[in-house]
Every structure is written in C-alpha cells, then in structure tokens.
C-alpha positions in Angstrom: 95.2 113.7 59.8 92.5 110.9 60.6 92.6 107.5 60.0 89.6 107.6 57.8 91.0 110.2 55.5 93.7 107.5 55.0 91.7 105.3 54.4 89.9 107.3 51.6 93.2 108.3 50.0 93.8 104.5 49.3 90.7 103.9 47.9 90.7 106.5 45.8 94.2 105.0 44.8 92.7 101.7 44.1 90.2 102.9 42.1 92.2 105.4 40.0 89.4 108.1 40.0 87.3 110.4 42.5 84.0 109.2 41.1 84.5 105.2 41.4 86.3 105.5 44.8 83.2 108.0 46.4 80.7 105.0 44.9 82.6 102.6 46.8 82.9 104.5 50.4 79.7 105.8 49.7 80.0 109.9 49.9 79.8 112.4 47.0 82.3 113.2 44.8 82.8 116.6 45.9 83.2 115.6 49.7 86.2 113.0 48.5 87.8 115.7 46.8 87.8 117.9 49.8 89.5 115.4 51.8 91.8 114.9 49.6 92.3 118.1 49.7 92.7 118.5 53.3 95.3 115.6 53.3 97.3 117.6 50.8 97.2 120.6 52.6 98.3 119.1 55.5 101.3 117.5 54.0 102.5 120.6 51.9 102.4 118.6 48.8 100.2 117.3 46.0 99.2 114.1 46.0 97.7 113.2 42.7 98.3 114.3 39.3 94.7 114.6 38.0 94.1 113.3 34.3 90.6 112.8 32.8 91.7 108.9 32.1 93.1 108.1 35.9 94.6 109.3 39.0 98.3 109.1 38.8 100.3 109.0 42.3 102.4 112.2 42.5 106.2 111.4 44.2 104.4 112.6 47.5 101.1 110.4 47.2 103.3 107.1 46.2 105.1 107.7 49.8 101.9 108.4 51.5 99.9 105.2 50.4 102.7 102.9 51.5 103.1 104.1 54.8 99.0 104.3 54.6 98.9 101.0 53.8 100.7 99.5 56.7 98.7 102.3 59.2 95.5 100.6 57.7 96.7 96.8 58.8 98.0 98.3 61.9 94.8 99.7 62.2 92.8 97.0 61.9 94.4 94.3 64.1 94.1 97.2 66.7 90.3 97.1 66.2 90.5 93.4 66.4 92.2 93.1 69.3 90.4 95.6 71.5 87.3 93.6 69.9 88.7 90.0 71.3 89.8 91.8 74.9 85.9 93.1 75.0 84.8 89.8 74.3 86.5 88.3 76.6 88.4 86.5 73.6 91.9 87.2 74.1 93.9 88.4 77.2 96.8 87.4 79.0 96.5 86.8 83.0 99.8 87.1 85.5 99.1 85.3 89.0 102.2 84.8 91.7 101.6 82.3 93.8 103.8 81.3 96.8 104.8 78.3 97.2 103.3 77.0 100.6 99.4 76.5 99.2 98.3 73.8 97.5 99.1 74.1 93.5 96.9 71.7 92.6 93.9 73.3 93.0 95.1 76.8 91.3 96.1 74.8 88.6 92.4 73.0 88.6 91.0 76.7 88.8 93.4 77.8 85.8 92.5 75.0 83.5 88.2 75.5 84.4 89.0 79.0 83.0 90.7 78.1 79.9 88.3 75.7 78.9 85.6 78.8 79.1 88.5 80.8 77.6 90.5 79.4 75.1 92.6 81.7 73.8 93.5 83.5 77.5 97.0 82.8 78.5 98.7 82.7 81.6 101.7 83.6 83.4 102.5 82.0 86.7 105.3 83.0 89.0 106.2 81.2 92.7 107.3 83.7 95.3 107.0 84.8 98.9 103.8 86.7 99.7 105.5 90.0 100.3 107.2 89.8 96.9 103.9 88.8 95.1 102.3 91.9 96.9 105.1 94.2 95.6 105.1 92.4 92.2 101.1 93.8 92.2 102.0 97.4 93.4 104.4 97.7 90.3 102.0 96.0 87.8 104.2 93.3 86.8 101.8 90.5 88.4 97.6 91.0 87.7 96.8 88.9 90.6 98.3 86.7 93.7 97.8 84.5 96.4 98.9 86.0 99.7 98.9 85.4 103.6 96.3 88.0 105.6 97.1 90.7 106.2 98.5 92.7 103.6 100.6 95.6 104.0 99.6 98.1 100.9 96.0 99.8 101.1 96.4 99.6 97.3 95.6 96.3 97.3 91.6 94.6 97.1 91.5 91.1 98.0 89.1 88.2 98.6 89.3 86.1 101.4 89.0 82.2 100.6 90.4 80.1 103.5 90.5 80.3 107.0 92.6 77.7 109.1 95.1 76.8 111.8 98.8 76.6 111.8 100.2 73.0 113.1 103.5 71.9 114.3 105.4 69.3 111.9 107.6 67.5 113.7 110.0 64.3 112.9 108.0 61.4 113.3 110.4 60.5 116.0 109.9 63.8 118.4 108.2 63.3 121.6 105.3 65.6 120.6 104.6 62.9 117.4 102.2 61.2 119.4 100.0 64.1 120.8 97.0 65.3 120.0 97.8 68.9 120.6 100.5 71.1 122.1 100.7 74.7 123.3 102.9 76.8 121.5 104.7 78.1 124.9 105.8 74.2 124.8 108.0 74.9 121.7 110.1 77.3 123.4 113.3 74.7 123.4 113.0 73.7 119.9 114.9 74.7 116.9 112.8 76.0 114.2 112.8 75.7 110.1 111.5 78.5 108.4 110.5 80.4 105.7 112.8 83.4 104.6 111.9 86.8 104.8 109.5 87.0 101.4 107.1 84.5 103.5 104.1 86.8 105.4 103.8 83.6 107.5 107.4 83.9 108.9 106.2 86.8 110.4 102.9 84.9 111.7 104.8 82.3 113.4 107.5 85.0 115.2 104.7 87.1 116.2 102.6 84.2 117.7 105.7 83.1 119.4 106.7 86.5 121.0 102.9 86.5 122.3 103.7 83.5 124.9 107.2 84.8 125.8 109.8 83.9 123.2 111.8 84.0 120.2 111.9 81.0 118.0 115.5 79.8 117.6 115.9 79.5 114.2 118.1 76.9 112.7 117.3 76.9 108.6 115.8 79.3 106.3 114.4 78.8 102.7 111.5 79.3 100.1 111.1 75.5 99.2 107.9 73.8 101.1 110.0 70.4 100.1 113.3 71.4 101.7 111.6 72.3 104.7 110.1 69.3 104.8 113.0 67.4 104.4 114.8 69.2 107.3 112.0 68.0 109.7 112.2 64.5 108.7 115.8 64.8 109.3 115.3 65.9 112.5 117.0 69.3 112.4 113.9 70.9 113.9 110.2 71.6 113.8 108.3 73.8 111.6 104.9 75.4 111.5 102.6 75.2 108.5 99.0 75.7 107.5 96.1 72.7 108.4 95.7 72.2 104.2 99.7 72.4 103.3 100.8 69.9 105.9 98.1 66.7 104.9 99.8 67.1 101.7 102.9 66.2 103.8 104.7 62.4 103.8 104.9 60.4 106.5 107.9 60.4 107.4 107.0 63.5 109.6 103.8 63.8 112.0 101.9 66.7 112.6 99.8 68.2 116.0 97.3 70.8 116.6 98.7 74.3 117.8 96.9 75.7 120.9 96.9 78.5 124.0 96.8 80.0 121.5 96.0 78.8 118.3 97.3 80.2 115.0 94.9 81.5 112.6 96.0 81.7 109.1 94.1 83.2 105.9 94.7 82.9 102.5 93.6 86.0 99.8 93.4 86.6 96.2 94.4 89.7 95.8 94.9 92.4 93.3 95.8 96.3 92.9 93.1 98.7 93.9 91.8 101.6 91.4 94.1 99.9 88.5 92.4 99.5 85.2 91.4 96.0 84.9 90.4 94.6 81.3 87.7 92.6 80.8 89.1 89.8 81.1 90.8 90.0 84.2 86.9 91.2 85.7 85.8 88.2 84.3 89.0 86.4 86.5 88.0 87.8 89.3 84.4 86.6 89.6 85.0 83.2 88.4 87.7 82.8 90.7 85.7 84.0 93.4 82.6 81.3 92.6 85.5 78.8 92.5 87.0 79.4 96.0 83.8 79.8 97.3 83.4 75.9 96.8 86.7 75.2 98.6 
C-alpha cells in the first residue's frame, strides 16, 4: 500500500466520483479505478459502493479514509520537517561542556549561531571530559569540548587552543610572588583537584610522576568555583589552564609552571562515521571559523 494510493482514495472520497477526483490529481479515469482497485484487493474488502449519482463509502472504505486521513497529516509534517532539517531550518544541537573552560565564549559562539539559525535549539550539559566523550560514543551528546587526548578512535575532533597549565596558589603561599616555579618544587604541597570525570586530573598526575612524585591530594570535586575557594582558603594549590585561571579573583595568585611545562589542549569533538544532519555539518564549520578567531 503506498502513500499516494492513499492519497487518491481520499480524493476520490472528496469528490464523490472517479471522473471529478482523476481531473483533480490529474490521471485518467481508468488508472484511478485500478488503484482503487489495487487498494481493495489488498485489504480484502470493498471500498465503495458505486452508484451513477456518487461514490458511497462502504463500512470498509469509511475506516480506511479516517485512518488515511491522519497518515496524510502525518505525512506531510514528515515532508516538512525533513524539508526544514535540509534547509538548515530546524534541528536540535546537544554540546557537553566541562566546566573548567571559559562559558562565556561557547555561549557567545551559541548565540552567533542562532541568530543565523533561528529556529535551531540547543541542549547544553556540564560534565567531566571523560563523561562528555562517553556521552558522544552512546549518542546522547552531538558534540563536546574535551581535554587532548581522547581515548575512543570513534571520535573526530578539532583542535582550538593550545596553552600551559599554572599553579594557583593562596595569595599568601611563598610561591605568590614568583614568576615561575618547577613543578618538582610542588612536591610538599597538598593538591585540590578535579575528580575522576576530569582528563586534566590525569594531566597534572602524569606530569607530576614525570619529575618523581605523586601529588598528595587533599580535595576532590567538579566545581571550578569550589576549587577556587579551597585555594583561597589555603587548603592547597591547584593546577589550571593559562585562559581558566585569569578568569580567577584575586584573592589567589597564580605562577608559570616549568622543567617541565604543562601543555594543555582543548577539542571540539564529535563521533566519527555517525550520521550527521545538516545542521549539525553546518555546526561544525561555523564552529570551526569561530575558534579559529580565538
């Protein structure tokens, strides 16, 4: 049974004759009739009761051109909805972002796009890189932010910043004052961290077990405030990215990293080989043109 069969039953309802509903759709008489036909025999039942005044519904056909009816409208916001996605019209975007990087420009990047596209919505989620990569692998996020490297070779990315990690320390530590520190320096220092869904956790213990030792860790947590406030408090130090820690008050002070310093790259990332509407390709190079300018 195909939809435009369907579609010529209920005309030929509307009109109330063959002749009349073949005018409207165009076709002969005789080619209406053997659809009509065709429908019948597929449904094992009449579906007209054929008069020389009108066509009269049989108990069959009246069943058949209400559910047709609602197929037809179903039918037709489907064509109008694959029309807006090919358009680049409609579409709804899903981006995790973790909540170390500045959201201030994502959300500058975001609103560029919807002025372009209008009626594109979004969905934003905060969360660790790891978890944003895994939300990608199981297609519940379009696209993320992550910390280099990633771990999936299901994932395409495009690099966008390249920086240094520096120490945040209270403004009272006796590093405060320095220009620059080596990391072998830190050794004695109790550290506040990220938890486990952070990729730069795993950046900062690797770069410490480089020189020699293992950061004692005092605090844990996903909140870039928090951590923050633990510094200022002087429960420890911390190590953040060059961009995320001048966004930092000064109630804490922050020193260049070196022998060795700490490199730190930030991605855009999304799932390799997956089907990606138009929309989302059209995300994809605009965000790239955007964080080319960063």
């Amino acid at each position: 049974m195909e939809i435009k069969h369907l579609q010529y039953f209920i005309e030929a309802t509307r009109a109330g004759s063959f002749t009349h509903a073949a005018e409207n759709l165009y076709i002969t008489q005789p080619a209406l009739s053997r659809i009509i036909k065709s429908l019948e025999d597929d449904l094992g039942a009449p579906l007209f009761i054929r008069s020389r005044k009108k066509l009269i519904l049989t108990d069959a056909g009246r069943v058949l051109y209400q559910h047709a009816q609602v197929i037809e409208k179903q039918f037709h916001l489907l064509e109008t909805e694959l029309s807006n996605l090919l358009t680049l019209k409609k579409g709804h975007i899903r981006i995790g972002l973790p909540t170390i990087i500045n959201s201030f420009f994502f959300s500058q990047l975001i609103g560029s796009f919807h002025k372009e596209y209008p009626e594109v919505t979004f969905q934003l989620e905060e969360d660790g890189s790891k978890r944003i990569e895994e939300k990608i692998i199981s297609d519940q996020l379009d696209f993320g932010v992550v910390v280099l490297p990633t771990n999936h070779n299901m994932l395409d990315y495009y690099t966008f910043v390249n920086e240094n990690l520096k120490v945040v320390a209270p403004s009272s530590h006796p590093i405060a004052n320095r220009s620059d520190v080596s990391l072998d320096e830190l050794k004695g220092e109790t550290f506040i961290m990220f938890n486990q869904d952070f990729s730069l956790r795993n950046l900062i213990l690797n770069a410490c077990e480089g020189v020699g030792f293992q950061p004692k860790i005092i605090s844990e947590t996903s909140q870039l405030d928090f951590i923050e406030e633990m510094v200022a408090s002087g429960l420890g130090v911390t190590l953040l990215p060059e961009s995320t820690s001048r966004e930092l008050t000064s109630n804490v002070q922050t020193v260049a990293v070196i022998n060795p310093e700490i490199e730190w790259s930030l991605a855009i990332i999304w799932k390799t080989d997956a089907y990606l509407s138009q929309i989302n390709k059209e995300f994809i190079r605009f965000a790239k043109e955007k964080l080319a300018q960063i």
